[in-house]
PLY file of the C-alpha trace (Angstrom):
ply
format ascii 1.0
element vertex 107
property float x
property float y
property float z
element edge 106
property int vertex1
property int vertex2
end_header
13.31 15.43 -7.42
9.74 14.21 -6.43
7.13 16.33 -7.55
3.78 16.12 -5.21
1.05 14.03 -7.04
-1.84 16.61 -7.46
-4.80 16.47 -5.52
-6.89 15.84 -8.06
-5.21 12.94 -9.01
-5.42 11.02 -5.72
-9.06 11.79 -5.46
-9.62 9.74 -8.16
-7.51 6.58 -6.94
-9.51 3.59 -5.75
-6.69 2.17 -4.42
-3.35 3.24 -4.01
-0.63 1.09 -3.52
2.87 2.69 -2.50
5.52 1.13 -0.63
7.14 2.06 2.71
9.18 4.50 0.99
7.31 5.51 -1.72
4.66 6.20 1.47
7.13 8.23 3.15
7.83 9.91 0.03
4.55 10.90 -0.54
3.06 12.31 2.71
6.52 13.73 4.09
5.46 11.11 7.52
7.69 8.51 8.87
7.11 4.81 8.42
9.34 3.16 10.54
6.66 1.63 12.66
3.79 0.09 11.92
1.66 2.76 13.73
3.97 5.26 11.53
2.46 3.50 8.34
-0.90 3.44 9.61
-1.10 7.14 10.80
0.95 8.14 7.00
-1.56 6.14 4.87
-4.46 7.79 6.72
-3.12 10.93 5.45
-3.31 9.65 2.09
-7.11 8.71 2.46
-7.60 12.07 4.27
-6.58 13.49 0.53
-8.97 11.83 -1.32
-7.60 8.29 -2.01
-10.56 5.66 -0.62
-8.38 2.54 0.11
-4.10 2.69 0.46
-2.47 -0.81 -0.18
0.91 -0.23 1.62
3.61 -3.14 0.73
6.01 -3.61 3.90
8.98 -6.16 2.53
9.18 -8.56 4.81
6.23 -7.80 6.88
3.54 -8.21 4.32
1.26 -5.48 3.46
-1.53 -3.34 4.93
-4.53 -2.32 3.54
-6.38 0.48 5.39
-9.67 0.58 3.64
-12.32 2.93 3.10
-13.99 2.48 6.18
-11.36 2.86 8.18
-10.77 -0.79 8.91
-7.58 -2.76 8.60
-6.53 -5.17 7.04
-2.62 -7.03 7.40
-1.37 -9.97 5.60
1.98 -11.26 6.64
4.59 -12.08 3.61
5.07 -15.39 2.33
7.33 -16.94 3.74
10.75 -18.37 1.12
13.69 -20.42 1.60
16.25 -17.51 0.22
15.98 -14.67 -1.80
18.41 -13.52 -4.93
16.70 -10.27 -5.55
13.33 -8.66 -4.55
13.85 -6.67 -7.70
9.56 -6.13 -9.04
8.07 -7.73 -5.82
6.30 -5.39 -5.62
5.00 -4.96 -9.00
4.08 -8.92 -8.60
1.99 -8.04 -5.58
0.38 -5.49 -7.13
-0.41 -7.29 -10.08
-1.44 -10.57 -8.13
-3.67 -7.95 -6.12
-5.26 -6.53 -9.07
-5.90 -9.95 -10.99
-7.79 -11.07 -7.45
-9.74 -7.74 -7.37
-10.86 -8.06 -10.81
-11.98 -11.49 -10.12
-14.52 -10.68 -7.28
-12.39 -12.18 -4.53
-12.89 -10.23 -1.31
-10.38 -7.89 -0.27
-9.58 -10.60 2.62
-9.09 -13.03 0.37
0 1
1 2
2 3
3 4
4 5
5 6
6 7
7 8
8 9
9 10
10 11
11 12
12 13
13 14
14 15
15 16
16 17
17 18
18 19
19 20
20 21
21 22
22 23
23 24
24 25
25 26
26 27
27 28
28 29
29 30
30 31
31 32
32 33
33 34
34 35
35 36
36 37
37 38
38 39
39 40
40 41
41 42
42 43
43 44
44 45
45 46
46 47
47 48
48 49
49 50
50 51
51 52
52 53
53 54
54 55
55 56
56 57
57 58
58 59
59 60
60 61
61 62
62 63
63 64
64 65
65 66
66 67
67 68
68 69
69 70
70 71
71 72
72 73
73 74
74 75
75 76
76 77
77 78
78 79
79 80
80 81
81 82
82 83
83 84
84 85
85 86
86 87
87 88
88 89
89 90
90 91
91 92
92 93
93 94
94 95
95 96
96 97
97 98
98 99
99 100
100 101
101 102
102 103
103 104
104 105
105 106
């Protein structure tokens, strides 16, 4: 069972970064669509969080930042893959080593 994460809690997030699902999960909104994903991770910002990081597999990732812009990056494209066991835990962390070093959130 999923509890809700408290209010409180997401008001403090900088970023949060959830997946798809986890998105889903975590606003009780679809996110089949791109639109879907938009439209659920502005509910997340609407509770306090001031940029959502959403990873989408194979489609990359979206960023809708605290201004209300935008931001997609398509996913790297690979030969084959075994297992996409912790990809996202390696975006995440790739994410947060760029952050830390000053690069833009374009970059």
């Amino acid at each position: 069972v999923d509890d809700p994460l408290p209010e409180e809690l997401v008001q403090l997030c900088s970023f949060i970064c959830p997946n798809e699902t986890e998105l889903a999960r975590l606003t009780g909104l679809p996110t089949s669509t791109r639109e879907e994903v938009e439209l659920a991770a502005a509910a997340v910002r609407e509770r306090g969080a001031k940029n959502v990081l959403v990873t989408l597999g194979a489609d990359g990732s979206l960023l809708l930042q605290e201004d209300g812009s935008i931001i997609t990056e398509p996913a790297s494209p690979v030969e084959s893959i075994v297992d996409t066991t912790g990809a996202g835990d390696r975006f995440r962390g790739a994410f947060a080593v760029a952050f830390v070093r000053g690069q833009s959130l374009q970059e």
